[in-house]
N, C-alpha and C positions, 0 to 999 in steps of 0.2 A: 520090436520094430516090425511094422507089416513087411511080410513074404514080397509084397508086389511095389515097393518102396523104387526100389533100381531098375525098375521098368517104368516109372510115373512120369507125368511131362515135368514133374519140379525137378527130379533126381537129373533130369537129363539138360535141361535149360542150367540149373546149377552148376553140373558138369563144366559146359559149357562156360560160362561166366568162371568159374574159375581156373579153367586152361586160358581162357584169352587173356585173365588177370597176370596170370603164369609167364603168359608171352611176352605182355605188355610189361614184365618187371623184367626177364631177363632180357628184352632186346633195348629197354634206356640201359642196362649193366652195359651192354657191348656197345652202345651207342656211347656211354659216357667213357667207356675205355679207348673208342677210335676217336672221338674227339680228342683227349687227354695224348694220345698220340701224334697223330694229325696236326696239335698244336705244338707239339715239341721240334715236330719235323719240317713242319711247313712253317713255324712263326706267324699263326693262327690268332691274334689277339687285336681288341679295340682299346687304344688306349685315349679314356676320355677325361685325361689331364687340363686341363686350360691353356697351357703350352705347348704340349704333345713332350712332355719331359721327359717320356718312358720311350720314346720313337725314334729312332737316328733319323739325322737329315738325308738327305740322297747327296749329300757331301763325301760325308764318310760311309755308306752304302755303296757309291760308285766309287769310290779308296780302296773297300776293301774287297773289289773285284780284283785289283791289280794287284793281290798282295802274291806273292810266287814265295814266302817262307815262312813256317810255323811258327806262332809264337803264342806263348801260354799266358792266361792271366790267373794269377791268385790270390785270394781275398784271404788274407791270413787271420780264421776266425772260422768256427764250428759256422754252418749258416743261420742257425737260431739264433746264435748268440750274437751276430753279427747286423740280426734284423731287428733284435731286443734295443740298439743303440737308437733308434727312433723311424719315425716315417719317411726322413729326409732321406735315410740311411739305404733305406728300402727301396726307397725311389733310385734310387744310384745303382744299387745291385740289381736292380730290374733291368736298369739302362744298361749296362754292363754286360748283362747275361745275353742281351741283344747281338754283341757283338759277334758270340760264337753262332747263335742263329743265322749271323747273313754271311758268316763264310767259314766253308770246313776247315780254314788253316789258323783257326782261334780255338781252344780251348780256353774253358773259365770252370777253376775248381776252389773249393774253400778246403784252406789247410788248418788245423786246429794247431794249434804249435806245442799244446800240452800233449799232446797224442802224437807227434811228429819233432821230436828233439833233432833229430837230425836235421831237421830242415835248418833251424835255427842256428845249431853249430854251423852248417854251410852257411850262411848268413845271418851273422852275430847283431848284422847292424837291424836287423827287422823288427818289429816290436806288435803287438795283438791288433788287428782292424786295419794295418797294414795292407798295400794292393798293391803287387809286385808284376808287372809286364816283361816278359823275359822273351829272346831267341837266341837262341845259344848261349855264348857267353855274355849277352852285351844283355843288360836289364835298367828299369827304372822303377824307383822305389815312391808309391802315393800314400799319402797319409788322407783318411777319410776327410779332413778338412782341404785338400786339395781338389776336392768337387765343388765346390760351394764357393761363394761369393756372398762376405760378410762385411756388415755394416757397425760400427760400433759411433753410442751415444752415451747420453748421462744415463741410461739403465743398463747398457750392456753391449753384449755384440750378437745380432742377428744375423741369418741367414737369408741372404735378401734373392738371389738368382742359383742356380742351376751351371756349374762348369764343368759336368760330366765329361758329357761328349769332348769338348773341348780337348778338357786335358787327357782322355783314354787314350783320342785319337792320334794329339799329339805324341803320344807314348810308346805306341806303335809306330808310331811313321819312324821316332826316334831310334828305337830299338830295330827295324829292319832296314835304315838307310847308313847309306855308306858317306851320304855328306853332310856335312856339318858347316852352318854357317854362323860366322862371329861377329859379333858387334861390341864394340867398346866404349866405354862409359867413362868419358874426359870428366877428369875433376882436375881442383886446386885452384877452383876459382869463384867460391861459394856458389856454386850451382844447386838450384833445387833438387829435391830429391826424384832423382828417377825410377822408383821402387816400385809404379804402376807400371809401367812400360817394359823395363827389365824381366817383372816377374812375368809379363802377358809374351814376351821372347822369351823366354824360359822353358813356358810352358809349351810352347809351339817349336822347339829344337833348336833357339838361337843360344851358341854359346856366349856366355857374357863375360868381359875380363873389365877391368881397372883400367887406365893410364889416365900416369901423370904427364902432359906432354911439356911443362914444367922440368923434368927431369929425364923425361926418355922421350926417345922418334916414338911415333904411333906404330907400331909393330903389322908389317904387312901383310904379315894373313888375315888381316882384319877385313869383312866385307862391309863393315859399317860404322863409323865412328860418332857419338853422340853427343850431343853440345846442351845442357838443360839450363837455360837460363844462369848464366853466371853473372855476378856480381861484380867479378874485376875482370880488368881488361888481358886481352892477351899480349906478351910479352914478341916483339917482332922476331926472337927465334920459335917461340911457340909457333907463330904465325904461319914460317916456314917448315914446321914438322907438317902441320897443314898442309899445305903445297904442297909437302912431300910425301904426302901418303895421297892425297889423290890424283897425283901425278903417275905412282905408283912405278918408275923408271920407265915411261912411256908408254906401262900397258894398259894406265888409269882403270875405268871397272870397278871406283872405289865410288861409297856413297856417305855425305855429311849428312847428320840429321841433327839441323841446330832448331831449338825451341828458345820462342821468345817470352817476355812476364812482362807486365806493366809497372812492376816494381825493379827493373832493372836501371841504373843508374848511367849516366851518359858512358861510352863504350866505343871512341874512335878509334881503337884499333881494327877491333872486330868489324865494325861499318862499313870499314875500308875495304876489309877482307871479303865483305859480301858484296859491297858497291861493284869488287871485281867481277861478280860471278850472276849482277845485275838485278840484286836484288837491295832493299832498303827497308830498315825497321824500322816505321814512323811512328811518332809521337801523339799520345794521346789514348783512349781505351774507345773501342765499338761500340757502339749502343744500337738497341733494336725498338723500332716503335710498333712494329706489328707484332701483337702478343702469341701468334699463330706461332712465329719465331723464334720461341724463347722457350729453353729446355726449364727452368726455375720460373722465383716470383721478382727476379730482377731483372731492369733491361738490360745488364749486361751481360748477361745467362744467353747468350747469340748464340743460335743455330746457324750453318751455314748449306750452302747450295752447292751441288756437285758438278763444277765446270770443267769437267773432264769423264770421256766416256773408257776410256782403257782402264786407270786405276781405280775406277767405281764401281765396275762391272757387277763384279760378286756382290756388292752389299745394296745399290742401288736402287734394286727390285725389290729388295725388301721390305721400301717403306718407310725406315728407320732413318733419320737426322745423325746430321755427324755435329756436336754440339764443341763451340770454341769459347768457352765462355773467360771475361776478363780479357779480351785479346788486344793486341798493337793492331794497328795497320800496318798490312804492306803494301809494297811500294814496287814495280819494275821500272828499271834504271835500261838505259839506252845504252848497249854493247854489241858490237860486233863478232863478241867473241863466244857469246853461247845463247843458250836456247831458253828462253823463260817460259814457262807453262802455267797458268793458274790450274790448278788443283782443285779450291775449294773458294768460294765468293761470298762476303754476306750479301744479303738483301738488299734490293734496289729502296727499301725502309729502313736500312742501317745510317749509321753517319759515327760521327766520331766526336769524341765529349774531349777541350781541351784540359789537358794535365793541369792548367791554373786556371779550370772553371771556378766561379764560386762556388761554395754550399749548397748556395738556393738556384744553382745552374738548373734550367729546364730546357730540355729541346726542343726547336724550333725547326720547320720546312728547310730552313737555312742552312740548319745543321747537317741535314743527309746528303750522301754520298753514293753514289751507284757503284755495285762491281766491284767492293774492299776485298783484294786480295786475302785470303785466309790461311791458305797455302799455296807458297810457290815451288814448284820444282824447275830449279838451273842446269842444264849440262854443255860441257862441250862435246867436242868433238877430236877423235884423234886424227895424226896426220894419212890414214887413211879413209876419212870422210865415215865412219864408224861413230857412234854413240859412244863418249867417253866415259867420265866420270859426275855424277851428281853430287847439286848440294839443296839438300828440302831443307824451308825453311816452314815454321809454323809458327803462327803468331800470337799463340798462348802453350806455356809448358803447362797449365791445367786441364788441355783437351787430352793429356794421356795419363790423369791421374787415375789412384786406383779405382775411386767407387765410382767416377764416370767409364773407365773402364770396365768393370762390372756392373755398370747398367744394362739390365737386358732392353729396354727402351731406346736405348741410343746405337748405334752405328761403330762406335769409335774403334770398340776393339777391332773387329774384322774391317773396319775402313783402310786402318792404319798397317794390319797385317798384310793388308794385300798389296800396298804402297810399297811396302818394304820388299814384302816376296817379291813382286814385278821388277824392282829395283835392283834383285841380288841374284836374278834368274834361278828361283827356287822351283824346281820342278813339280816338288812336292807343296804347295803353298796353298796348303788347306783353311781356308776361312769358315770357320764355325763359331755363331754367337753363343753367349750367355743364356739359359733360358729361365723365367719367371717360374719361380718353386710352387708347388701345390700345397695348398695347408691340407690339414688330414683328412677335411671335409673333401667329397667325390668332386671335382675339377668338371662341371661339366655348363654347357648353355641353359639357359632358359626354354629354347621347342627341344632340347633334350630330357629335361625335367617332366616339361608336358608329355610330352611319348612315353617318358619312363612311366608316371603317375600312370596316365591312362591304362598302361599294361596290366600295371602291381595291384591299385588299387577300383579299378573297374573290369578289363580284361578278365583277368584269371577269377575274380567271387563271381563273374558273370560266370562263368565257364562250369565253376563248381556247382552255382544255381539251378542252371542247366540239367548238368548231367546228374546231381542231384533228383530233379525235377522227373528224367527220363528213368534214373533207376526206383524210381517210387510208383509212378505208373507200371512198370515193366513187374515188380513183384505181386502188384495189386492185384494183378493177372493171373498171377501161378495158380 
């Protein structure tokens, strides 16, 4: 090697270039370790889902500012192995992991159960991909299918929305509140199944019981009693269990939630009992002629309008239709003795198809109706001029069934949650929708795509071309 090698301009330009190389590698190391920090601590991330599914709403963001008690969440499952169960799965544990990011009174840990017996022996009932919400002693137990909102057909059952948030939220609220509110599920009178409705109170901390009022008073710690389309009439001591739970021994504060079906069969009992409270289930099924208005491909598939601004509030701005599809008319009846409110209106394009139309019925200008009640809310009043007792009527029990209730398209769920919260003076009456799942492909817009392309695929070979370009001239030089 020439003597005069380490004093030449190449030993010394080379020098050079490979200390700046030097630098420029260890300061992306430190760059990528204060990022990776940074993002752990601040909750540093873009989540460019099509729904925003990885992102809490500012629902439960401003909740869990108020939380004042720790509570743990744990995904019972190594995290590998718990992320190997698919992308939906992941997408969950992302949303999830959110929760201890936006407040330090949340931890979220994954317990192996093989590696952790003892946990198990303390809770026999838990089983692998388990997600357990606990403070103190009070906890609630999710099965990974309790995120999700599924659809089953002639091939199977899919994963059609997103109830993370939903139920997390709820999980919490559940596990650090001290109140509890009930609602009860009248049968004994072939009643359709109320199994969407129940589970969506469920999951949002309403306790759910049975009565037969058939056989027993409706029990008063009830905050809510449910009527889902029955098929036989009620019996006039039925009538008066009725009366007597929302009479409640004067201190009323009780609420009826009766749904109505098009396939309910004549019911003067019942009619009576609503005639008193000024409301009337009319005959016939809604129909919509503006297609704008219709959640399906049929005109009975009605959308309705939100004629009321208190119980709409939270979901209104959203955008989102509350859909009544199959529904009666209602009717307000002339009483002095309470308070009728329409809730929810079809369409001044609505009208009403008669029960012995023909076949070949087609509607006519004739046929519509302006302002069909969709839902009514009735109350009195106590003898202290105080807001008594409600009875909501709806005038379809399929506006709270499951898979319209897990439509993230639709309104219903949180329409309905907040109707009820308002109703029961829920403090806690967190309305959080459904959201629309990501298939695995990256969830993002169209000028998203274009800015990405532009960066990946022009941006950076430019860049390389470049400095390419400058390091070839620069050595040509040496």
């Amino acid at each position: 090697m020439n003597k005069h090698f380490f004093r030449s301009r190449a030993f010394r330009q080379g020098s050079v270039a490979s200390v700046v190389t030097a630098v420029v590698l260890v300061a992306a190391v430190l760059l990528n370790m204060a990022a990776g920090r940074l993002t752990a601590r601040y909750n540093l991330r873009l989540d460019l889902t099509a729904e925003s599914v990885l992102t809490l709403t500012s629902t439960t963001t401003d909740y869990l500012k108020t939380l004042d008690k720790d509570v743990s969440i744990y995904i019972l499952n190594s995290e590998q192995a718990f992320a190997a169960e698919g992308t939906y799965v992941v997408q969950a544990a992302e949303a999830i992991g959110q929760y201890a990011a936006h407040s330090n009174r949340i931890t979220v840990a994954y317990i192996d159960l093989m590696q952790n017996p003892g946990f198990s022996s303390a809770y026999p009932e838990v089983q692998v991909n388990d997600i357990m919400v606990s403070c103190g002693e009070k906890y609630r137990l999710l099965t990974p299918e309790d995120l999700f909102n599924f659809q089953v057909d002639d091939y199977g059952a899919y994963i059609t929305s997103s109830k993370a948030e939903q139920t997390m939220t709820g999980a919490i609220s559940y596990v650090t509140s001290d109140v509890v509110i009930r609602a009860g599920v009248l049968g004994g009178h072939s009643e359709s199944a109320a199994s969407g409705l129940t589970t969506l109170l469920q999951l949002n901390n309403y306790e759910i019981t049975p009565v037969t009022p058939a056989s027993q008073d409706i029990p008063s710690d009830l905050d809510i009693a449910i009527i889902s389309a029955p098929r036989v009439d009620y019996t006039e001591a039925e009538l008066k269990r009725l009366d007597a739970f929302l009479y409640n021994n004067g201190s009323y504060g009780k609420t009826l939630f009766y749904l109505a079906a098009i396939d309910q069969p004549s019911l003067p009992a019942l009619d009576a009992f609503l005639a008193q409270w000024g409301i009337a289930v009319g005959e016939g099924a809604v129909f919509e002629t503006d297609y704008s208005m219709l959640s399906g491909n049929s005109r009975f598939m009605t959308n309705a309008l939100y004629a009321e601004g208190e119980y709409s509030l939270s979901v209104a701005r959203s955008g989102l239709p509350v859909t009544m599809p199959n529904a009666r008319p209602l009717e307000i009846l002339t009483t002095g003795d309470v308070a009728v409110t329409p809730l929810l209106t079809f369409s001044p394009t609505a009208g009403i198809r008669p029960f012995d139309a023909p076949g070949d019925w087609q509607p006519t200008a004739e046929d519509l109706t302006a302002d069909i009640p969709a839902l009514l809310l009735s109350q009195n009043a106590t003898p202290g001029g105080e807001t008594g007792s409600s009875v909501l009527v709806a005038s379809t029990s399929l506006a709270v069934e499951e898979q319209i209730l897990a439509t993230p398209v639709l309104a219903n769920s949180g329409y309905f949650l907040s109707v009820l919260g308002l109703l029961t003076d829920r403090a806690d009456n967190l309305v959080i929708e459904s959201k629309q799942v990501g298939s695995p492909m990256l969830g993002i817009s169209y000028g998203q795509a274009l800015f990405l392309g532009a960066i990946f695929f022009i941006g950076l070979p430019l860049l390389v071309l470049i400095a390419g370009g400058v390091m070839f001239f620069h050595r040509r030089h040496l």
